[in-house]
C-alpha atoms as a printed R data frame, in Angstrom:
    type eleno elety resid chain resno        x       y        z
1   ATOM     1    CA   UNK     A     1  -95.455 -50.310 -150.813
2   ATOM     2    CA   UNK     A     2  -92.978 -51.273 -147.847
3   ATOM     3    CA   UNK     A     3  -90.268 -50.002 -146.054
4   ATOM     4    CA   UNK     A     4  -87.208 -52.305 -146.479
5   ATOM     5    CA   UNK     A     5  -84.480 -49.674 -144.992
6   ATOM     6    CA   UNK     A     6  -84.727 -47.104 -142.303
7   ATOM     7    CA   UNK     A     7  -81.765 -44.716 -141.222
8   ATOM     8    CA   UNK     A     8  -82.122 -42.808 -137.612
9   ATOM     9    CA   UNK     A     9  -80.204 -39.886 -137.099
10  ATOM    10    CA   UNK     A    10  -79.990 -38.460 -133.590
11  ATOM    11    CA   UNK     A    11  -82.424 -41.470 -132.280
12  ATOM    12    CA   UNK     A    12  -84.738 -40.229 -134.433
13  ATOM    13    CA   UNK     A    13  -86.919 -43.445 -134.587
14  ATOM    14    CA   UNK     A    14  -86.016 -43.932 -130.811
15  ATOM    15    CA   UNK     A    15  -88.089 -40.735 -130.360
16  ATOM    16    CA   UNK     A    16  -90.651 -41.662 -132.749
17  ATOM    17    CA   UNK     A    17  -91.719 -45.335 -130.898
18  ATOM    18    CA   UNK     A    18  -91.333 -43.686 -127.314
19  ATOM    19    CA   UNK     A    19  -93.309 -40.587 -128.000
20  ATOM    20    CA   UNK     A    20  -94.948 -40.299 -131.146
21  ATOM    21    CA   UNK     A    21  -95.418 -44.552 -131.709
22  ATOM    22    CA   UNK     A    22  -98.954 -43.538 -133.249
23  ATOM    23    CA   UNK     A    23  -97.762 -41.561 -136.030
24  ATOM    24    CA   UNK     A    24  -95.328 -44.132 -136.558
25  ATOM    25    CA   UNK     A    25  -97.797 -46.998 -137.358
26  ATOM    26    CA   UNK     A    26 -100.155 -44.754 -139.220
27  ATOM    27    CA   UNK     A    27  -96.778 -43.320 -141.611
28  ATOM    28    CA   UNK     A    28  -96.015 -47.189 -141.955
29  ATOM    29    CA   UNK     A    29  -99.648 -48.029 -143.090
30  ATOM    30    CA   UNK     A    30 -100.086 -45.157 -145.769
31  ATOM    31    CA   UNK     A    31  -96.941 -46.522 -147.304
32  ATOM    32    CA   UNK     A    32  -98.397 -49.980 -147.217
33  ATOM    33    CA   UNK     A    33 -101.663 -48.359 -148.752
34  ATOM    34    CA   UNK     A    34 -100.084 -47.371 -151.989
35  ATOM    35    CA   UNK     A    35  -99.765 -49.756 -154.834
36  ATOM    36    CA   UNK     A    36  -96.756 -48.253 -156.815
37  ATOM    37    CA   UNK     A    37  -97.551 -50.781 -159.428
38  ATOM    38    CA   UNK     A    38 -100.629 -48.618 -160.491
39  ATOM    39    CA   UNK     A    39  -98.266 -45.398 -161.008
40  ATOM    40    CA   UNK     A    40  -95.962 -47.631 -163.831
41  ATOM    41    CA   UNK     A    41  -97.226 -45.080 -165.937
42  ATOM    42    CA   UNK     A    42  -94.337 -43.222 -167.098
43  ATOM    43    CA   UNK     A    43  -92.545 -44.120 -170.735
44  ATOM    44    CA   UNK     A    44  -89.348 -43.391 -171.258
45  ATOM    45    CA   UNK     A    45  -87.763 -41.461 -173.153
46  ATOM    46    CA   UNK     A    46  -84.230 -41.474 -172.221
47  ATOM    47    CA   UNK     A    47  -81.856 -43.418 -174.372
48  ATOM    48    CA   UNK     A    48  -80.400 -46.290 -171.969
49  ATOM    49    CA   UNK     A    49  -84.381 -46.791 -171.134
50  ATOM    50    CA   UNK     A    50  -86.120 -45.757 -174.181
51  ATOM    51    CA   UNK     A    51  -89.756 -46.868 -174.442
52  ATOM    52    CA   UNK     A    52  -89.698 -48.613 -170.475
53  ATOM    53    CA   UNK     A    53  -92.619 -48.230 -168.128
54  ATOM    54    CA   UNK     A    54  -91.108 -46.373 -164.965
55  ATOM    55    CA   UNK     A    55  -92.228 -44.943 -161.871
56  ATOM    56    CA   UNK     A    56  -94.057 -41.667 -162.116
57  ATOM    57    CA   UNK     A    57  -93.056 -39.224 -159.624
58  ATOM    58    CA   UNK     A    58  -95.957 -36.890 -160.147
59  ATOM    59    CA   UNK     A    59  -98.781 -39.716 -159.504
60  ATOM    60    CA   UNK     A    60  -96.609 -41.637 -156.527
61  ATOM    61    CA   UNK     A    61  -96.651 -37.605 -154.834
62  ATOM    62    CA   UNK     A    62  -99.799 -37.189 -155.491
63  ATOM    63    CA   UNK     A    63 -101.128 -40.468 -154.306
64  ATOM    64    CA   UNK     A    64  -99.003 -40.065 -151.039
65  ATOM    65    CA   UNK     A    65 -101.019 -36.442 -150.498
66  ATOM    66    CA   UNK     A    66 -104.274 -38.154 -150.987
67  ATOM    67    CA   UNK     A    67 -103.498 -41.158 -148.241
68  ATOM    68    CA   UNK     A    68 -101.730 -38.104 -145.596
69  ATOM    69    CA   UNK     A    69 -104.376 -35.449 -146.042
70  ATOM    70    CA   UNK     A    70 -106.681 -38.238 -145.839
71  ATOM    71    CA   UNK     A    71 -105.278 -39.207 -142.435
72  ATOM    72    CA   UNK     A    72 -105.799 -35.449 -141.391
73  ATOM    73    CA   UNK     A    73 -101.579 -34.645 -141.984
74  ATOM    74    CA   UNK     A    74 -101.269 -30.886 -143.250
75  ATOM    75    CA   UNK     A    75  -99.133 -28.457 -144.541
76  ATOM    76    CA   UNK     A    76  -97.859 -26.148 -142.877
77  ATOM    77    CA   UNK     A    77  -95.779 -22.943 -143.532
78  ATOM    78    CA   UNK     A    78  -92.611 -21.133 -141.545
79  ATOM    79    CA   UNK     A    79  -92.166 -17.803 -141.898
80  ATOM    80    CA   UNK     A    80  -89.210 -15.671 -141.135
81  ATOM    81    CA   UNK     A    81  -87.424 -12.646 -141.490
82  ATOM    82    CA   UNK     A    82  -83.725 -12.715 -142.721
83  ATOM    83    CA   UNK     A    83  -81.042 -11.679 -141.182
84  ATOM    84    CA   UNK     A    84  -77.329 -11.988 -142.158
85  ATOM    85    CA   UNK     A    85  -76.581 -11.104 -138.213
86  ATOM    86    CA   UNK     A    86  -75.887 -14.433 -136.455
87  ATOM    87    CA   UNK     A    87  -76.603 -13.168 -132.694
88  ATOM    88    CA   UNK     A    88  -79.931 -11.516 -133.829
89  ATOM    89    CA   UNK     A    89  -80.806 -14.262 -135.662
90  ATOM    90    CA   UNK     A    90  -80.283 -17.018 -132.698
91  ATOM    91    CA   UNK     A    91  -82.634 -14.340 -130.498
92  ATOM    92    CA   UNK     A    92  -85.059 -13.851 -132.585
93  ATOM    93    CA   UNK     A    93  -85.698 -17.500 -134.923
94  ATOM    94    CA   UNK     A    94  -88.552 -18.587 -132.146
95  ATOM    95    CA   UNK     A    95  -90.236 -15.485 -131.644
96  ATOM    96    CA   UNK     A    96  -93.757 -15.137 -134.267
97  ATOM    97    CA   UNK     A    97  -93.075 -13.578 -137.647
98  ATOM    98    CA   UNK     A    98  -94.763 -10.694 -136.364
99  ATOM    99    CA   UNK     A    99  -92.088 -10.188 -133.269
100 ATOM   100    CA   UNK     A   100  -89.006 -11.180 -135.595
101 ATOM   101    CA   UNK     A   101  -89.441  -7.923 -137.694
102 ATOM   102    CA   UNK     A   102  -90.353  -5.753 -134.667
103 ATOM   103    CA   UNK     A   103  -87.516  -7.040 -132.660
104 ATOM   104    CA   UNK     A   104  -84.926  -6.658 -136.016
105 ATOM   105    CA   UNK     A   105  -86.100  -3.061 -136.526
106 ATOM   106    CA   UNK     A   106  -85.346  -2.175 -133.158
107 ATOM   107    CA   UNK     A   107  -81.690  -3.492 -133.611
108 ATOM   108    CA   UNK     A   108  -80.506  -1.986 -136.527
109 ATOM   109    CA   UNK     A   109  -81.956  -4.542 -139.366
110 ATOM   110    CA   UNK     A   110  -84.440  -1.018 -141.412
111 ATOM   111    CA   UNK     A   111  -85.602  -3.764 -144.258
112 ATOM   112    CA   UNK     A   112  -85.474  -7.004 -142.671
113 ATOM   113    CA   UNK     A   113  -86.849  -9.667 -145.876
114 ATOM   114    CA   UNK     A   114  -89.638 -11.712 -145.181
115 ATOM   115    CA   UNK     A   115  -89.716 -15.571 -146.211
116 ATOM   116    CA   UNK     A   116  -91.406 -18.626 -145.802
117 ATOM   117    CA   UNK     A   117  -90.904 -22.647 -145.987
118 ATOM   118    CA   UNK     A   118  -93.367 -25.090 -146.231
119 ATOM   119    CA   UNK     A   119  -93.623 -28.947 -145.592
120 ATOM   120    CA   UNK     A   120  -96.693 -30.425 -146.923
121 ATOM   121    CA   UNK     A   121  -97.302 -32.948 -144.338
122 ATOM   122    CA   UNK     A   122  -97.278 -31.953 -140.409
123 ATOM   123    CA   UNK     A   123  -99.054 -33.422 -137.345
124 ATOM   124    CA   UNK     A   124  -98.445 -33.362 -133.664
125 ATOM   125    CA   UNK     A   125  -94.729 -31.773 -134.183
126 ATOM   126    CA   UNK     A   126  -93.833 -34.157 -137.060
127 ATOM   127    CA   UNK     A   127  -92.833 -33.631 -140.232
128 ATOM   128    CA   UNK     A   128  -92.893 -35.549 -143.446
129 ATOM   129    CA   UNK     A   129  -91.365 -34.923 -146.625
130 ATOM   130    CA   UNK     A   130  -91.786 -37.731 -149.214
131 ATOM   131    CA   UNK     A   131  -89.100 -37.106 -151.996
132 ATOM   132    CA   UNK     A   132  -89.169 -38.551 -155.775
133 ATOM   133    CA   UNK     A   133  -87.465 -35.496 -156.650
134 ATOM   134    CA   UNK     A   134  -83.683 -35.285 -157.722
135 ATOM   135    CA   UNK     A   135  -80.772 -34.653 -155.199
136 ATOM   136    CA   UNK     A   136  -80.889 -31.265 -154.970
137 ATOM   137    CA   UNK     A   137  -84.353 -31.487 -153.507
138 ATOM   138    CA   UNK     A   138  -83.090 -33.963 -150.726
139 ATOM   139    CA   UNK     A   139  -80.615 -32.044 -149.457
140 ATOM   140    CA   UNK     A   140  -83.231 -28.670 -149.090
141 ATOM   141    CA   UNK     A   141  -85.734 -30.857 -146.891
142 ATOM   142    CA   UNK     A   142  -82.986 -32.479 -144.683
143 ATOM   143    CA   UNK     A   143  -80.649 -29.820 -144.273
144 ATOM   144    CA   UNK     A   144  -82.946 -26.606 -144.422
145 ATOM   145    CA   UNK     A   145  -86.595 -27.406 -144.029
146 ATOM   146    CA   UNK     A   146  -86.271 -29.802 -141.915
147 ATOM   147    CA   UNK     A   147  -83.864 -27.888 -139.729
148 ATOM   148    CA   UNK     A   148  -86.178 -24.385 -139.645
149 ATOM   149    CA   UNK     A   149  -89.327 -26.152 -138.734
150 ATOM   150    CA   UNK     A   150  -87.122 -27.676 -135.538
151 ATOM   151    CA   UNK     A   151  -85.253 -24.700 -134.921
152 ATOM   152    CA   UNK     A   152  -88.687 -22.720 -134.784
153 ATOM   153    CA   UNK     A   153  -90.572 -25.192 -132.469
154 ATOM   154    CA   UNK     A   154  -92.684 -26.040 -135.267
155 ATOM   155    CA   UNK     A   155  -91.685 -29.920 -135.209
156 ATOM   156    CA   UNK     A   156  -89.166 -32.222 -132.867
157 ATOM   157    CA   UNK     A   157  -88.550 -34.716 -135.722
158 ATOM   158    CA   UNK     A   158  -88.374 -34.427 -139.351
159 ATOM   159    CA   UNK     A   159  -89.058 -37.830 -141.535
160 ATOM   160    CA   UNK     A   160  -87.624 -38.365 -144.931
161 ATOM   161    CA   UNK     A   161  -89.220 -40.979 -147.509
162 ATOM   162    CA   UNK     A   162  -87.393 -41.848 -150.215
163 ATOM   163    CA   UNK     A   163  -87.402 -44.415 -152.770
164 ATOM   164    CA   UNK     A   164  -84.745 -47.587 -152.472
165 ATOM   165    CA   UNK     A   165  -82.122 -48.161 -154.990
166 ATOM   166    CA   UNK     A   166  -83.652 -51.242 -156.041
167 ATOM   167    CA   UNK     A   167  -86.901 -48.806 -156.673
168 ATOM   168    CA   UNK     A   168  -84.882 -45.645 -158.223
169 ATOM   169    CA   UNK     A   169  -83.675 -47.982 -160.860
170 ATOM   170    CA   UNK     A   170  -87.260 -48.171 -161.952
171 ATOM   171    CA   UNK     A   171  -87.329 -44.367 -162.112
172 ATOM   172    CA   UNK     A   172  -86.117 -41.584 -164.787
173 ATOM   173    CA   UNK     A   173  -82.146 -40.640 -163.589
174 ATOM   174    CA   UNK     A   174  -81.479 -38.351 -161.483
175 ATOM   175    CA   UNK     A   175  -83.888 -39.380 -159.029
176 ATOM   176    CA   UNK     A   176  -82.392 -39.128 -155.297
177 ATOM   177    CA   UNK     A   177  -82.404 -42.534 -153.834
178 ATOM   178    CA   UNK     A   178  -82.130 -43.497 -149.816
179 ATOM   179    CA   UNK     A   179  -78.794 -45.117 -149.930
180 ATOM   180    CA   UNK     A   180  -76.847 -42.222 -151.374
181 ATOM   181    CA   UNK     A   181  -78.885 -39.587 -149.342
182 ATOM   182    CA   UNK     A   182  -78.213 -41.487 -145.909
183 ATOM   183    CA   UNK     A   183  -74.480 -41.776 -147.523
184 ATOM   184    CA   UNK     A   184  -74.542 -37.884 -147.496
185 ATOM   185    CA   UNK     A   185  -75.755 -37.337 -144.343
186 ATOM   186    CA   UNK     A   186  -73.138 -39.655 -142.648
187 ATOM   187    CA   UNK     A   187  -70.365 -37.360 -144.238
188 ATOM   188    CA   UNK     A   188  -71.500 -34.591 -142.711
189 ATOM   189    CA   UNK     A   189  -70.739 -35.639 -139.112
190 ATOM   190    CA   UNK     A   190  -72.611 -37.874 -136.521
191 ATOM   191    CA   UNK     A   191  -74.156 -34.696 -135.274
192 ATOM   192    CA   UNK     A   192  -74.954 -32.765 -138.233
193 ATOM   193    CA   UNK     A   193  -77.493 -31.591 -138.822
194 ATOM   194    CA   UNK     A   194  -78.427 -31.258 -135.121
195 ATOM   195    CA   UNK     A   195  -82.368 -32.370 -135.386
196 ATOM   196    CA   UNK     A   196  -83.299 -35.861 -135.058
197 ATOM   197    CA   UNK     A   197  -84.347 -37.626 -138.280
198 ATOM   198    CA   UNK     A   198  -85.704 -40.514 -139.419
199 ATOM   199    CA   UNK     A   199  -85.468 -41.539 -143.494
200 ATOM   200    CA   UNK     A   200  -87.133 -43.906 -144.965
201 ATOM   201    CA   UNK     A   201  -86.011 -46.629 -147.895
202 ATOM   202    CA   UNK     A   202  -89.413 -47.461 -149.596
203 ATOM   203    CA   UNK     A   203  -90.063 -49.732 -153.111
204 ATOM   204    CA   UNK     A   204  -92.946 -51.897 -154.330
């Protein structure tokens, strides 16, 4: 596979070559490790396709955790304690699960509710999500995951891989594809959401 489109958001890439230009290269060769070709596995079932080989979301994912894990990327989890308080929650999101719920007790939060996100693929403050998922999944990574792990000092940049229009076609409906999810995060705002980001357009 290749990437054929990239999107930076908050110099997102700009941070990646300066600092992290490594991980860059070794993201870029994974991707160019997979032959999506072998994952045409999927028949269709849907009317407007019915009978088609597609894409298969299950074996791209978990051909993409083989080549990460395999280049020693791993999950990693961020828990939290909730709290519907804005001021206690800006004082205590970087402090260790352990010191949220002390320092929530002490200010009035009796039952503060513990919760956790996870990314599967995390190395030297990067994050990757790689998404053939539908929309709705998209959205969670970029615009909660993403921002938690950076808000928590987990990560400084949060990467996005996504499938190309031109490969989405190839896929069941509904799939999110990087055109209309870099479309979505331009109507938000140049600034929002406030973490750099880099997405990336792959196909075959």
């Amino acid at each position: 596979m290749k990437v054929t489109k990239k999107y930076s958001h908050l110099n997102g890439e700009e941070y990646l070559i300066v600092h992290k230009n490594d991980l860059y290269e070794e993201i870029k060769q994974i991707i160019s490790n997979i032959d999506a070709y072998k994952f045409k596995t999927k028949i269709s079932k849907e009317k407007t396709m019915l009978g088609k080989h597609l894409f298969s979301p299950k074996e791209l994912n978990k051909e993409f955790k083989k080549e990460f894990n395999n280049s020693n990327w791993k999950e990693s989890r961020y828990q939290y304690y909730i709290t519907l308080n804005r001021e206690l929650m800006e004082k205590s999101i970087s402090l260790s699960p352990r010191e949220q719920k002390r320092f929530l007790k002490e200010n009035g939060e009796n039952n503060p509710i513990f919760s956790y996100n996870q990314t599967d693929f995390v190395k030297d403050k990067v994050a990757v999500e790689v998404q053939f998922g539908k929309y709705a999944f998209v959205a969670y990574d970029i615009f909660v995951k993403h921002m938690l792990f950076y808000s928590g000092g987990i990560i400084n940049l949060g990467i996005e891989i996504l499938p190309t229009k031109l490969m989405q076609s190839q896929m069941s409906s509904g799939v999110a594809f990087f055109e209309g999810e870099v479309y979505n995060v331009l109507r938000h705002g140049r600034n929002n959401p406030p973490i750099p980001l880099l997405i990336l357009g792959i196909e075959p």
